[in-house]
N, C-alpha and C positions, 0 to 999 in steps of 0.2 A: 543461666542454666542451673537448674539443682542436680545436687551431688547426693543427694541421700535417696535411698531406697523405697519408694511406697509398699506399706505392708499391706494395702489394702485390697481387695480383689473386687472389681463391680460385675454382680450378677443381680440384672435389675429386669424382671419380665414383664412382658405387658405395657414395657412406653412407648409410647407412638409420637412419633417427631410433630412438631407445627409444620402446615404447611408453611415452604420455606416464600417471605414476602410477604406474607399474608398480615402482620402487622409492625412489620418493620415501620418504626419513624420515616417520614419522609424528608426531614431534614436531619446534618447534622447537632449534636447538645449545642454548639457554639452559634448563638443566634446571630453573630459577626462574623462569621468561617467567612473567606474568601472567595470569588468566584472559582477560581481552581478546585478547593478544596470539598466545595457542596455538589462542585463537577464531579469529582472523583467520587466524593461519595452519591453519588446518584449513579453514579454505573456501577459502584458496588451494588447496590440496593436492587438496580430495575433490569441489568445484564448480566451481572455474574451469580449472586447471591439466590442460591436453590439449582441452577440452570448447569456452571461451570465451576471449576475449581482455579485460581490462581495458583500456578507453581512460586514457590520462592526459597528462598535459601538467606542466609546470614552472611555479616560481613565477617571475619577471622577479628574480633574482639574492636576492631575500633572503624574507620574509614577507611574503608578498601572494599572492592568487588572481587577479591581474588578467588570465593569459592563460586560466583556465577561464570567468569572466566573459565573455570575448572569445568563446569558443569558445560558451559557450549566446547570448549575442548574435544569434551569426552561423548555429547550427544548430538552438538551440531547447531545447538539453540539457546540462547538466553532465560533464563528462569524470569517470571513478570516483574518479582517482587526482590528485592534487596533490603536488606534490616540491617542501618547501619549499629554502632555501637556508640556510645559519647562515656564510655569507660574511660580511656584516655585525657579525655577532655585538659587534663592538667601538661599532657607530654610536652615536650618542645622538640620540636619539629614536626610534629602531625599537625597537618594544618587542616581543620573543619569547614574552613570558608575556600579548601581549593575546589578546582573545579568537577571533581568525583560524581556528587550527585547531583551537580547537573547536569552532567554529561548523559547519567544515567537516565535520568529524568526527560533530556531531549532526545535519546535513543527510543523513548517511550514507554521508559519502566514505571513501576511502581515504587516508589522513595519510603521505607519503615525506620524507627530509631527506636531501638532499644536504650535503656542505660544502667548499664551497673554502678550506681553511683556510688565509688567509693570516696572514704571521708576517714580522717586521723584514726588510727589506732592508738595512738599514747590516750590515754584516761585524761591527758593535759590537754587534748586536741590540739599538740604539736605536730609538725610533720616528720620527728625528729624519727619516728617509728616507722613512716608509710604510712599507707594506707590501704583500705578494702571495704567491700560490701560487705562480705559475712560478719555472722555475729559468729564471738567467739563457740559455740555448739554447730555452727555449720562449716566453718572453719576448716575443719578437719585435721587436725593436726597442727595449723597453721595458726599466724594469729591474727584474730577476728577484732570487730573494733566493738564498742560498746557504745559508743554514739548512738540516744535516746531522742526517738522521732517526739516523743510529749516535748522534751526540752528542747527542741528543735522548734516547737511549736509557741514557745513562752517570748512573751517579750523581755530585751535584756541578755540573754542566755548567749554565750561562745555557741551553742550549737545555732542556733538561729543566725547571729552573725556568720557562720560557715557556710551553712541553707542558703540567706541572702546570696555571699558571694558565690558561690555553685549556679544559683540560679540565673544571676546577672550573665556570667560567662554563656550559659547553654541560650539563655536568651537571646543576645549576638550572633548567635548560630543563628536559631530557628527562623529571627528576624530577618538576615541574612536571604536563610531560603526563602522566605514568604515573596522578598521582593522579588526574587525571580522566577516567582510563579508556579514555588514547587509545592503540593499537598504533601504532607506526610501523615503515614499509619504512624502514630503515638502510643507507645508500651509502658508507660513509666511504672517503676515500683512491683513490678511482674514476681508470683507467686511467693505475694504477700505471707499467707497463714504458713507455710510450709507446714510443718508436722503438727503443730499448735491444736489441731479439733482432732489429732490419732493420738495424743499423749505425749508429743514431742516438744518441740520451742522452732522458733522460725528461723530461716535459712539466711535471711538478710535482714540489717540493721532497720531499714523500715516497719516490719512487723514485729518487732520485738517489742513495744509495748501493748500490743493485742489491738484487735479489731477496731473498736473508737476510736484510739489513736488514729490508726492507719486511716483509716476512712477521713478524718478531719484531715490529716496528711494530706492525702492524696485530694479532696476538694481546695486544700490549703495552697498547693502546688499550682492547680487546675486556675483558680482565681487569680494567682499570681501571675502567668504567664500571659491570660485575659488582661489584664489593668495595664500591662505592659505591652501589649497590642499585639501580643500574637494571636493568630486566627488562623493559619493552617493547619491546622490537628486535626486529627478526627482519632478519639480518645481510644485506648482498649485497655481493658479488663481482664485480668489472667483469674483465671477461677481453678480451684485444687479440687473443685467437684462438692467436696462436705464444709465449703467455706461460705456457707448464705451470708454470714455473719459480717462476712468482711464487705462485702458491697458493697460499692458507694452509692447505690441508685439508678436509677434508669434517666435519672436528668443530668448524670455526668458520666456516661458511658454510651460510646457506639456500638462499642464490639466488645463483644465476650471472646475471651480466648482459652485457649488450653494449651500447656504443656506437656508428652506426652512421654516417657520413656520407659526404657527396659521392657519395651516390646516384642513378641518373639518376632521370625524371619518371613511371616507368611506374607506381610503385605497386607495387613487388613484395614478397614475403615474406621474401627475406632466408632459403632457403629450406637453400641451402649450408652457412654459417654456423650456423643451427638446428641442420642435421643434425650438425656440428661437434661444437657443442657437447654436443649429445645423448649422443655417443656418448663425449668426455672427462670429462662431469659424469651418467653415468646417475642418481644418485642427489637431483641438485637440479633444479629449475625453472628454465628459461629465462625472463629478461625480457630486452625491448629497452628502456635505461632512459633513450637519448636517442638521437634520428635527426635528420635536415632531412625527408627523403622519408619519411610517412607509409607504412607497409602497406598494402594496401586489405585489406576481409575477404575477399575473392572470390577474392585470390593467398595470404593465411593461410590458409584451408580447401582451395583446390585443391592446396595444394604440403603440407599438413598439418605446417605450420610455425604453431603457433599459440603465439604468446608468451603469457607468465601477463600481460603488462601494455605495453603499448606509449606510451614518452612525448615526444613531439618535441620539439627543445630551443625556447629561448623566441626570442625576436625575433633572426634577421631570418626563423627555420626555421616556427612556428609557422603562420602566417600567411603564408601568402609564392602563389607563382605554381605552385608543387608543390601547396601544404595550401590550395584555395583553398577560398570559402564551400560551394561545390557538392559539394567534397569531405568537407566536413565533417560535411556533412546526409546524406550517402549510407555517410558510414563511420559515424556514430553512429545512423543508423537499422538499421542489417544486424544478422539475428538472431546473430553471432557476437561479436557490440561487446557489452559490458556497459556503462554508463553510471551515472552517479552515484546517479540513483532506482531501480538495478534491482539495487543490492547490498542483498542478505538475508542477514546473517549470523546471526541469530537461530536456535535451533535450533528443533529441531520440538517442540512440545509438545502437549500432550490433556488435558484436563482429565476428571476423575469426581466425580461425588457417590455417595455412598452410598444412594440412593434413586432409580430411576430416571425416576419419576413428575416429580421437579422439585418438589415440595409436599409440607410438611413440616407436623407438629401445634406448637402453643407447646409450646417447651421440648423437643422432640425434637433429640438431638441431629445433625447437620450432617459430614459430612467430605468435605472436595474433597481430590483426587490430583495431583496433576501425574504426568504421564509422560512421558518424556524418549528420544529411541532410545539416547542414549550421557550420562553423569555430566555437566551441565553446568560450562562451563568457568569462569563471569565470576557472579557473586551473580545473584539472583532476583529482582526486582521484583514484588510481589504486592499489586495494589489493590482494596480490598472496596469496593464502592458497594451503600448504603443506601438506595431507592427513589431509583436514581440523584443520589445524593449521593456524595460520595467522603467514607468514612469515617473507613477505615483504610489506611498504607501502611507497607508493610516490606520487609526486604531477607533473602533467605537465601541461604545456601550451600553446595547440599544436596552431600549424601555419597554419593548415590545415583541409578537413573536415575529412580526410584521414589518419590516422596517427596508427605507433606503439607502444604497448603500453609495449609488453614486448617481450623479447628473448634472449633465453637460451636452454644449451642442459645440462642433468641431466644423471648423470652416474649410479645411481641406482636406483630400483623400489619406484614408486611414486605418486600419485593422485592429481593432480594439477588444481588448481581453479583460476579462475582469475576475479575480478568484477571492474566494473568501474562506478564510478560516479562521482558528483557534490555535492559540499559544502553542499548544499539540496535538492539533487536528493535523489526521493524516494526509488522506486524500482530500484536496481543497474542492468545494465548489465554483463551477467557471461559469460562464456566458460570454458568448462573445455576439460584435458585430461590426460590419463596416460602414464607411461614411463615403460617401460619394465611389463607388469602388472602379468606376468608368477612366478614373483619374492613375490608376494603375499601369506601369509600364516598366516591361524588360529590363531587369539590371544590365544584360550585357546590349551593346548595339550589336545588328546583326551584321557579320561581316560581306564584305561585296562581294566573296567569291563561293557563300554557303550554298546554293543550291549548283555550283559550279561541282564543289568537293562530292555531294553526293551523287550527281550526274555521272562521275568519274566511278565513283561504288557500283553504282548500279551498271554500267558500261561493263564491268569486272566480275557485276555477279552474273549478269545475258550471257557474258562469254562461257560460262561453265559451261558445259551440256549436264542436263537435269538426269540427276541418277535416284531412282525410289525403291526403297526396299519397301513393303507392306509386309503384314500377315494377321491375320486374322485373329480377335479380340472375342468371349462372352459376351454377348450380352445380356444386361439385367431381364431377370426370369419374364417382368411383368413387359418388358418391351420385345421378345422374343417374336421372329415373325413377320415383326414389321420393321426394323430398323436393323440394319448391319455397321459392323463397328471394326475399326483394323490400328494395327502398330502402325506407325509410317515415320519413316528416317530418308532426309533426303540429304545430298551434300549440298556443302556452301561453304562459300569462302571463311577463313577463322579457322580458328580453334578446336570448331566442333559443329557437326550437321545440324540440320531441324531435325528435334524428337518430338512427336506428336500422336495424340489421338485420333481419327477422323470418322465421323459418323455419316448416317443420309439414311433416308427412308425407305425400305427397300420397291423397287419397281417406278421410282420417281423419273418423270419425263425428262427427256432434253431439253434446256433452257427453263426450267421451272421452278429453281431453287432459289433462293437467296442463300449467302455466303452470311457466317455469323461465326466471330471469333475469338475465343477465350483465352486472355494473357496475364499469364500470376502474376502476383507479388512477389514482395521479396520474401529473399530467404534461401535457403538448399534442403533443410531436411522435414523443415514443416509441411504438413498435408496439405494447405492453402498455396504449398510451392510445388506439387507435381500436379502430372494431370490424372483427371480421374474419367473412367467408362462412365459410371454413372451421370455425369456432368454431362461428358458432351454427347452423349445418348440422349439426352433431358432436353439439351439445347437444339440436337435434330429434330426432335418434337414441338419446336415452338412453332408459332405462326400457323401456316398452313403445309409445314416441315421447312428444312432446310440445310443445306453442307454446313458440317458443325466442325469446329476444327479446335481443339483444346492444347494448343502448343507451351511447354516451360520454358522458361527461361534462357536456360541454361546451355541446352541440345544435350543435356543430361539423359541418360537411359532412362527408361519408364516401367513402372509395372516390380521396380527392385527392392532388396530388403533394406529395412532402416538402416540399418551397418552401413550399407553403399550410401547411402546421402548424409550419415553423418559423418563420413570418411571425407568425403566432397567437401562440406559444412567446415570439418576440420585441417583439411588436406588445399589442395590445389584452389577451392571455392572458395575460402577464406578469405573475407572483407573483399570480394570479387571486386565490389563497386569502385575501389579505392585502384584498381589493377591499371596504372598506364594512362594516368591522368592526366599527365603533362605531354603525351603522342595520341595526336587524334586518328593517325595510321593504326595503332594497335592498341588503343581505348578501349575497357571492357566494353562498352556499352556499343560501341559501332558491331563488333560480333552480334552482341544482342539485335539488333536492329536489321542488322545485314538477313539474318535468321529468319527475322518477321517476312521482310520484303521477298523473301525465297517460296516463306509456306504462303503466302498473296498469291503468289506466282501461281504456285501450284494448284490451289484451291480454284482460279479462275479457268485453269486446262481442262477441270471436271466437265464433261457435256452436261450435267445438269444444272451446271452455274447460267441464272435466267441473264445475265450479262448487266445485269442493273444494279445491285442491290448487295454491297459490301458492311456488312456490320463489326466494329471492333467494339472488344468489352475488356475493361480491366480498371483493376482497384489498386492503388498503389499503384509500384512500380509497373499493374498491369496496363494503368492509365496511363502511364509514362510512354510503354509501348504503343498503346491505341493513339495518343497524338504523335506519335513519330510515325506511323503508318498511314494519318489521314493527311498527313504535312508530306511525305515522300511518294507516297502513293497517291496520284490522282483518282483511283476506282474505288479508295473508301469513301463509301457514300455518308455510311452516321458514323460515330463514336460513341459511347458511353462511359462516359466518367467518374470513377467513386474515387476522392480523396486521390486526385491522380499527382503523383509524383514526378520527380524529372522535369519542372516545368519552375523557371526563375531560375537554372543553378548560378547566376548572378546578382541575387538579391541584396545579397550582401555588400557589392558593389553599391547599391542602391541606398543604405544604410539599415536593411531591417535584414529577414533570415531567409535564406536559400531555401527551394524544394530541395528536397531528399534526393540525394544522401548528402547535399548540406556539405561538398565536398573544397570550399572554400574555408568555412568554419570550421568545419571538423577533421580534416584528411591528417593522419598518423606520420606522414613523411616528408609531403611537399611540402613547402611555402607556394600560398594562395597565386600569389604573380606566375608561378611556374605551372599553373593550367590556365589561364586567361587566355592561351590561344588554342586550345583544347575544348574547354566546354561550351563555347558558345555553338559549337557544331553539332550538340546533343543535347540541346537544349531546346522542350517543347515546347517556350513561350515563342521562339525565335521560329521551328519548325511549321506552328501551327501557322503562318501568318500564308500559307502556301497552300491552303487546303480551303475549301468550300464543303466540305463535309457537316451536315446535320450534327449538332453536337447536346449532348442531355448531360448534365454534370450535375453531382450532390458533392461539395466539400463543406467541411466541420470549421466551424469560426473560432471555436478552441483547440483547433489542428495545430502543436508546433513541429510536425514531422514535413505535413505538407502542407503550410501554411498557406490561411486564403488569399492573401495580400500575392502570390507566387500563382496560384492558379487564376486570380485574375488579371494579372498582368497576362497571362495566355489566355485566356478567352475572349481580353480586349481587341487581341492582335488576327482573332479569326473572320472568317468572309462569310459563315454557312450561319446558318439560324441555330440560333443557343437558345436550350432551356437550361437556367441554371437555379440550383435548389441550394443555398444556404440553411445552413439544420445550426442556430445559436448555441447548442450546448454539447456537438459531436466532438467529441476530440478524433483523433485518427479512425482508433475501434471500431466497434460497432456499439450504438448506445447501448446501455444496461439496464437493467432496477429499472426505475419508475421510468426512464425515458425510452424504456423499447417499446410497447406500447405505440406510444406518441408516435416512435419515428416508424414503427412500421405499417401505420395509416397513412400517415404525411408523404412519406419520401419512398419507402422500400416498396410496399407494393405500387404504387405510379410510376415506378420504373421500371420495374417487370411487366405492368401496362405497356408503356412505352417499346419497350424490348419483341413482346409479343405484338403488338399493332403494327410495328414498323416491318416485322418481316412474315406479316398476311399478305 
C-alpha cells in the first residue's frame, strides 16, 4: 500500500475504453500454467472480464481472511477474491502451508498473493536492524532499507544471496499450493515507479534503481520461479498511470492493475483511469487491486468501467466511514458484484449413455460420454454410485472434448449413478441408469396382519358420520360460466379434517364424471404445498370434464396468508414426517392417509361420479399418497406417479437408500430399530402389492430423494399394467437448462396425454 500523496489530477477527454475481450490473450504468459490456473484464467477472460466485476478484499498483512470474515459479518456474503500477503514470510509461527487458502480455495474463492517483500535494513544486510520494503524516502520517518534491486541482480552480491534465499522460502509456498490445485492472482513488486516520473524517488526497495532495473527484476523473478516449476500464477502488473517505462511487456503480464487512493466518498468508477488504461494495455485486464473508496456497481456499469476484480486495502480503508455496513450489503447484493458463492468455474459438461431408455439387461454392456464445449483444462473427477453407495472414484485427463468416462456391464440388479466434475466444480454433472430393475424388492417384508391394521382404520373411519362444510370459491375469469368451484372441510379421524378444493362442470349429468385427484408434495408453506382454484378448475376441464378434487396435505386451512403456513412450517408442522415414527397408532403419515381415504369417500357420494373411473395424481410425497390410495382403496382405477415418494421406507434394511423421508437414515431422534414395526404399514412398496390400479410413473435415475432402486421395488410389487418412464438425467426437480426441452417432449407432455385420455 503506498503512503504518499499523488499530486497529480487526471483529466483526460475524449478516451474511449477497448471493447472489454476483444483482444485479450487467450492463454495465460506461462505456457506451462497448470490446468487450474489457464481454468481460472479462462473464466476471467470469457465470464467475468467486461461482463462482471469480482468483489475482493485483502488479508490484514500476512495469512489470514479476517477482513472477508468481517465483510460476510457485516453484509451476509463472502467477497470472491482474498489477497493474501507473504510480508511475514520470515515470522515464526505463521505458518503459510496451513490450511487457510485452501480452505478458501475449496469454499470457492479466488486465492491472490501480494508481497511486501521486506529485506535487511542494516547497510550490512544483517538482521541486527530488521527489516522493510521501504526505501529510506518512503519510509516516512521510519527506517527504510537500501537494499539495491541492480545488486540484487549481479552474480556473487549478499543481495542476491538474500533474493535466492527469499525466493527458495516463497517457492515452497507457491509449490506447495500448485499441488493442491490452487491458481493464484500473482502481484509481485506492486507500484514499482512510486513518485519517480512526478519528480519523486520510489516507495519501495525494488524501484529504486529505476525502470531497467526493475523490469529485469521482475522478468528475473518471473524466470526464477518458472525453472523451479511453479506454474500457477497468472502475473499482474501495477501501473501508476505515467509509468510506460516501467513495463515489463505484454509477454510477462496478464493483468494490469491499479492502485487507487485518496478518493473522495462518492463511490465512483474510477472511470478516467479505466479508459487509460484500456487504451495502454488493449490486450490485458483491468483490475483495481487496492483502493480506500470502494466502486459502487451503479458508477461501474454506468461509466462502463468495470474492473475484473475490485479489492479495498485492509484497515483503516476496508471498513471505514466510505465502505460502511450499508455499503457493503448493497455493493455485494448488485447483479454486477460477483461474490464468493457465485464463482463457477467448472466447465460445462453433458453426460450420455448409450441407451436412451436408462434400463439396461444383466450383463449388457453400459457407456457414458462426457461432453465438454472445449478440452478440459484441470483432471476429471468421476464418481460411480452403486444404489447410492459411492463405489468408485477416479480421476482423468481427457485428450478430448469428447471423451468416456465409464464402461461396464453388471450381472445383477442395480441403480447406478454416475457424476462428473472438477477439482471445483460446483454442481456435478450425473446420468444415471439401472440394470435389470425387475430384480428390485421391498426392504421391509410385509407383515401378515397389514391389510388387517388398515381394515381396522377404515372400520373407524365408516364409523364417523360424514360432516362437510362447503362454501363457495371464484372462479378463474376465463372459466366463469362453466365450471363451479367450493372450499370443502370434512372431519376425520386425527388431528385434523380434509381441507380441500373441489371443482365440476357446471350442469354435468349423473354418473358422467370421472374422479381425478390432486396430492402435494411436501412441505407446509411452499405453493407446490397448498391447493390452488386455478389447478383444480384446470383439472375439472380435463378429459371430457370431471370431479377435480385438489386436497393438501396436511387438513391445513386454505386460501390463508403466508404467516399462517409459515407459522405451521415453523410451529406444530415442523419435520411433520419425523412425528411418531416409532407408533403406527398416531404416525404422522396414517392422519395423512386416513384424510385421503375420507376425501375418496366423499368424491364417490358426488351423483355425478360415472362409478368407474378414479384417478390419483401426485409428485413426491403426492405420489406417496396416490399409491397409498390405489393399495387401500380398491375404486382407484389409475395412478400417476412423478418421482413418488414414501415407497422402499426400508431400503436401507436392503443395503442402499430409503424413499423419502429416508426416516431410517436420517430421523433426528429415534434409533432406526425403534420404527421397524412402524413403517412397514406406510410403506407404498408394501401397500401397492394390493391394488390393480393402472399405474403411469416418471422417476429420475439421478433421484437421491426418491431414489429408483425404492420406486421399483414398488412397481415390481403391483398387479395393474405399469407404464413407466425412467428420464437418465432427472434428479428430483424438474429438469432445467438444456434438459427441459428434452424432458418436456419425452416425458411431460405424454403424461398430460395420458392424464387427458384416460379421463375421456
Amino acid at each position: 500500500m503506498k503512503r504518499t500523496l499523488l499530486s497529480v489530477l487526471l483529466f483526460l477527454s475524449g478516451v474511449t475504453a477497448i471493447p472489454a475481450g476483444a483482444q485479450i490473450s487467450l492463454q495465460p504468459i506461462d505456457p506451462q500454467a497448470t490446468g487450474p490456473t489457464r481454468q481460472l484464467y479462462r473464466y476471467l477472460r470469457d465470464k467475468v472480464w467486461g461482463q462482471l466485476v469480482l468483489s475482493g478484499c485483502q488479508a490484514r498483512w500476512d495469512y489470514n481472511t479476517t477482513d472477508a470474515d468481517g465483510i460476510r459479518e457485516r453484509a451476509g456474503r463472502y467477497p470472491a477474491v482474498n489477497i493474501f500477503d507473504f510480508q511475514h514470510f520470515r515470522q515464526r509461527g505463521l505458518n503459510y502451508k496451513g490450511p487457510t487458502a485452501k480452505a478458501w480455495h475449496d469454499a470457492g474463492g479466488i486465492v491472490g498473493f501480494i508481497w511486501h517483500w521486506s529485506v535487511p535494513i542494516d547497510p550490512e544486510l544483517t538482521p541486527k536492524d530488521g527489516f522493510s520494503f521501504y526505501t529510506p524516502s518512503g519510509a516516512q520517518g521510519r527506517r527504510g532499507t537500501q537494499f539495491s534491486p541492480r545488486r540484487a541482480l549481479q552474480e556473487g552480491t549478499p543481495e542476491q544471496r538474500i533474493m535466492g534465499e527469499n525466493l527458495d522460502t516463497i517457492v515452497s509456498y507457491l509449490l506447495y499450493y500448485q499441488e493442491q490445485g490452487i491458481p493464484i492472482l500473482w502481484r509481485p513488486f506492486h507500484e514499482a515507479a512510486g513518485n519517480t516520473n512526478r519528480g519523486g524517488e520510489a516507495w519501495f526497495w525494488w524501484g529504486s534503481d529505476g525502470a531497467e532495473v526493475f523490469k529485469k527484476l521482475y522478468i528475473y523473478v518471473q524466470r526464477y520461479l518458472m525453472e523451479r516449476g511453479v506454474h500457477n500464477l497468472i502475473y499482474i502488473w501495477t501501473s501508476e498511470l505515467d509509468d510506460d517505462d516501467w513495463y515489463p511487456g505484454d509477454e510477462y503480464v496478464d493483468i494490469v492493475a491499479r492502485d487507487q487512493y485518496h478518493a473522495p466518498s462518492q463511490h465512483g468508477s474510477f472511470k478516467e483511469q479505466f479508459d487509460l488504461l484500456s487504451r495502454k494495455y488493449p490486450s490485458k485486464m483491468l483490475a483495481l487491486a487496492e483502493c480506500d473508496c470502494v466502486p459502487s456497481a451503479e458508477a461501474m456499469a454506468r461509466d462502463d468501467a468495470r474492473w475484473l476484480f475490485v479489492a479495498p486495502w485492509t484497515v483503516p480503508f476496508v471498513f471505514s466511514q466510505q465502505n460502511d455496513d450499508a455499503f457493503w450489503k448493497q455493493f455485494l447484493a448488485a447483479d454486477l458484484v460477483l461474490t464468493r458463492d457465485e464463482i463457477d468455474l467448472s466447465g460445462h459438461y453433458r453426460l450420455s449413455i448409450n441407451k436412451d431408455s436408462g434400463v439396461y439387461e444383466r450383463g449388457e454392456r453400459v457407456v457414458v460420454t462426457c461432453h465438454t464445449d472445449e478440452v478440459p483444462l484441470d483432471s476429471i473427477v468421476v464418481r460411480v454410485y452403486y444404489n447410492n453407495r459411492m463405489g468408485r472414484e477416479l480421476r482423468l485427463l481427457p485428450a478430448t472434448a469428447d471423451f468416456t468416462v465409464l464402461e461396464q456391464a453388471l450381472d445383477s440388479t442395480c441403480a447406478v449413478m454416475v457424476e462428473v466434475t472438477e477439482r471445483r466444480g460446483r454442481q456435478p454433472a450425473a446420468i444415471g441408469y439401472v440394470v435389470a430393475p425387475e430384480g428390485f424388492r421391498a426392504g421391509y417384508d410385509e407383515p401378515a396382519d397389514l391389510m388387517d391394521y388398515w381394515a381396522e382404520q377404515k372400520k373407524q373411519l365408516k364409523a364417523l358420520p360424514m360432516q362437510v362444510k362447503t362454501s363457495p370459491l371464484d372462479v378463474p375469469e376465463h372459466r366463469r360460466g362453466r365450471y363451479v368451484c367450493q372450499d370443502v372441510e370434512i372431519n376425520c379421524l386425527g388431528p385434523a379434517p380434509v381441507r380441500a378444493y373441489m371443482a365440476k362442470p357446471v350442469g354435468a349429468k349423473k354418473r358422467s364424471l370421472p374422479i381425478v385427484i390432486l396430492c402435494r408434495a411436501a412441505g407446509v408453506s411452499g405453493s407446490w404445498c397448498r391447493c390452488s382454484v386455478d389447478e383444480c378448475v384446470s383439472n375439472a376441464a380435463l378429459g371430457n370434464g370431471a370431479l377435480s378434487l385438489d386436497i393438501n396435505a396436511h387438513g391445513m386451512l386454505n386460501g390463508q396468508t403466508d404467516d399462517y403456513y409459515r407459522m405451521l412450517e415453523f410451529g406444530m408442522l415442523r419435520s411433520y414426517y419425523e412425528h411418531n415414527a416409532a407408533d403406527r397408532e398416531t404416525y404422522y403419515f396414517r392422519g395423512m392417509y386416513l384424510r385421503l381415504l375420507r376425501a375418496i369417500e366423499y368424491m364417490t357420494r358426488q351423483p355425478e361420479w360415472d362409478g368407474r373411473r378414479i384417478l390419483v395424481i401426485g409428485e413426491s410425497q403426492g405420489g406417496g399418497q396416490a399409491v397409498a390410495a390405489a393399495g387401500l382403496d380398491p375404486r382407484v382405477s389409475a395412478v400417476v406417479l412423478n418421482v413418488p415418494a414414501m415407497q422402499d421406507l426400508g431400503g436401507a434394511r436392503a443395503g442402499r437408500r430409503s424413499g423419502w423421508p429416508q426416516p431410517i437414515e436420517n430421523h433426528s431422534t429415534l434409533d432406526p430399530t425403534m420404527m421397524d414395526a412402524t413403517l412397514p404399514y406406510f410403506d407404498g412398496a408394501l401397500l401397492i402389492r394390493h391394488s390393480t390400479a393402472e399405474i403411469y410413473c416418471e422417476m429420475g435415475l439421478i433421484d437421491t430423494t426418491c431414489p429408483p432402486s425404492g420406486v421399483w421395488a414398488s412397481l415390481n410389487g403391483a398387479q395393474g399394467k405399469k407404464t413407466v418412464n425412467c428420464v437418465p438425467y432427472r434428479t428430483h426437480a424438474w429438469p432445467s437448462g438444456e434438459w427441459l426441452g428434452p424432458w418436456n417432449e419425452m416425458y411431460y407432455r405424454p403424461r398430460l396425454a395420458f392424464i387427458d385420455n384416460y379421463l375421456r
